[in-house]
N, C-alpha and C positions, 0 to 999 in steps of 0.2 A: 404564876409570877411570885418569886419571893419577898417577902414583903420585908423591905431593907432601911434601917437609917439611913438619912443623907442629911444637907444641908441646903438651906434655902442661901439666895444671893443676899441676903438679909443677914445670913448669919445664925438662922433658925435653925434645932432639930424640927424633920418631917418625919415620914417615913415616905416610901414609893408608894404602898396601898392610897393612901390620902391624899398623894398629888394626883394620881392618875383616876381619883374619887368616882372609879364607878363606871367611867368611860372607856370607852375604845382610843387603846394611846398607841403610839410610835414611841419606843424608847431607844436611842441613839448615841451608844456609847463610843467614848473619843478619847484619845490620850490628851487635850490639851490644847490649851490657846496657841502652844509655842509650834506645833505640827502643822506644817502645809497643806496635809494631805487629809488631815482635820478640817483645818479653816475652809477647804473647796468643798468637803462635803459638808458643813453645815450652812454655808452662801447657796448650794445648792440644792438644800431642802426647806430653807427659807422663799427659795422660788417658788415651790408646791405647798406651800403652805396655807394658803387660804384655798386650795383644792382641797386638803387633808381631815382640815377642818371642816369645810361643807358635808363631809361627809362621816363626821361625829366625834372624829379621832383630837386628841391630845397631842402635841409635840412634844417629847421630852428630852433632852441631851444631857447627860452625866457625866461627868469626868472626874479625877482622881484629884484634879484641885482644889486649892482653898477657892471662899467664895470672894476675895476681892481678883482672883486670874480671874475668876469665870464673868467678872461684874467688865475686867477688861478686855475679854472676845465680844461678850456681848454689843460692847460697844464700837468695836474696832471692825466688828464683821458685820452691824447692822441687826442682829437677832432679837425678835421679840417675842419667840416662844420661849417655853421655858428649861433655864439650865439649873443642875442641881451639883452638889458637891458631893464627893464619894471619898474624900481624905481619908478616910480606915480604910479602902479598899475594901465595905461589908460588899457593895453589891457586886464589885467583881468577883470574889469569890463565891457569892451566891449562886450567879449567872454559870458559873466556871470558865470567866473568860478573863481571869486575872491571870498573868505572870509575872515576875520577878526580874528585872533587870542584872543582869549577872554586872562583877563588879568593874571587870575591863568597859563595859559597855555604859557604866553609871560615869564612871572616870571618864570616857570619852566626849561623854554629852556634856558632862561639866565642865570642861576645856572648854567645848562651845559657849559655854555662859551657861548653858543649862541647867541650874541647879535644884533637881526632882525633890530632893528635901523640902526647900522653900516652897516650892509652887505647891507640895500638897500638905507641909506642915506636918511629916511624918517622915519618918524613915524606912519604911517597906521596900521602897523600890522598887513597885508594884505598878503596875500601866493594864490596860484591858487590851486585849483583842477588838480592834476596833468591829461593833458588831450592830446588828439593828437588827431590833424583835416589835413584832406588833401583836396584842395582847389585846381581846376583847374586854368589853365591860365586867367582865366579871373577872380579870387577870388569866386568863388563860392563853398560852402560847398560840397563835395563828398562824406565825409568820417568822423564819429567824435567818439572817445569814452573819456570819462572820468567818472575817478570812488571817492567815497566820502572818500574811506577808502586809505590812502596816499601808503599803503602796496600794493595796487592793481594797478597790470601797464599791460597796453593791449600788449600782447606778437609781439615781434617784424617779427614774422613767420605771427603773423596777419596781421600786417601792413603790411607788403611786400606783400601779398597775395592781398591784397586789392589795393594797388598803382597797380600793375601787373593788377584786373580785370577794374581799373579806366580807365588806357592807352590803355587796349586791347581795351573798349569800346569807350574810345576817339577817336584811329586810325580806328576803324570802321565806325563812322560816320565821322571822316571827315580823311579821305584816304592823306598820302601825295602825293604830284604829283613830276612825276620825273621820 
């Protein structure tokens, strides 16, 4: 896992090593409060969420906004795991799941009211591949899907299924004692 600057909803530098401190996390990148297809998959892993957790993981959602959008999904969509801010776009590039919004396509969105400058406080024009990776306690990749078409989100029945076979096989090699 690369170990990436972000921002807390606070307004803090972090990095990702120190939020995901050691733990087995889900990290669940999103283009954004303003995205529908965003909002239903994070309402929708907010419903496995205290399954996810039982079972030792982290919840983490990223997006390319500043932390007062993200302080505004949070609230509007109910979330109380946690989101972080990616405004450089360091972790999508880390991840390699960053692209560049060509400029017909910046212009369109901004017609809509969209304006991607504001919402991440940069000018990149940069969005992720909406993508989920889940990463053992030590950062190492276990788990990853992302898809190119922003419509396509790996079902949350998958994720959970996947985290459940991670930890069964975590707790089988290494047994807790007690």
């Amino acid at each position: 896992m690369p170990d990436v600057k972000l921002t807390t909803l606070q307004g803090k530098p972090t990095t990702l090593k120190s939020q995901v401190g050691g733990k087995p996390a889900i990290l669940i990148f999103y283009r954004g409060g303003w995205c529908p297809f965003c909002n239903l998959q994070l309402s929708e892993l907010r419903t496995m969420q205290k399954q996810v957790e039982a079972l030792g993981y982290r919840v983490i959602a990223i997006s390319p906004e500043v932390p007062t959008e993200l302080k505004a999904t949070m609230t509007k969509d109910k979330l109380d795991y946690t989101l972080l801010s990616d405004s450089k776009a360091d972790a999508l590039r880390a991840f390699g799941i960053g692209y560049r919004l060509d400029d017909t396509t910046y212009t369109k969105y901004k017609g809509f009211g969209l304006d991607l400058e504001k919402r991440s406080g940069e000018t990149h024009h940069a969005l992720p591949v909406p993508s989920v990776f889940i990463v053992d306690g030590d950062g190492v990749l276990q788990f990853s899907y992302s898809h190119p078409d922003y419509r396509v989100r790996v079902p949350g029945s998958v994720v959970l299924e996947a985290a459940k076979a991670i930890a069964e096989r975590r707790d089988h090699l290494h047994p807790k004692e007690g």
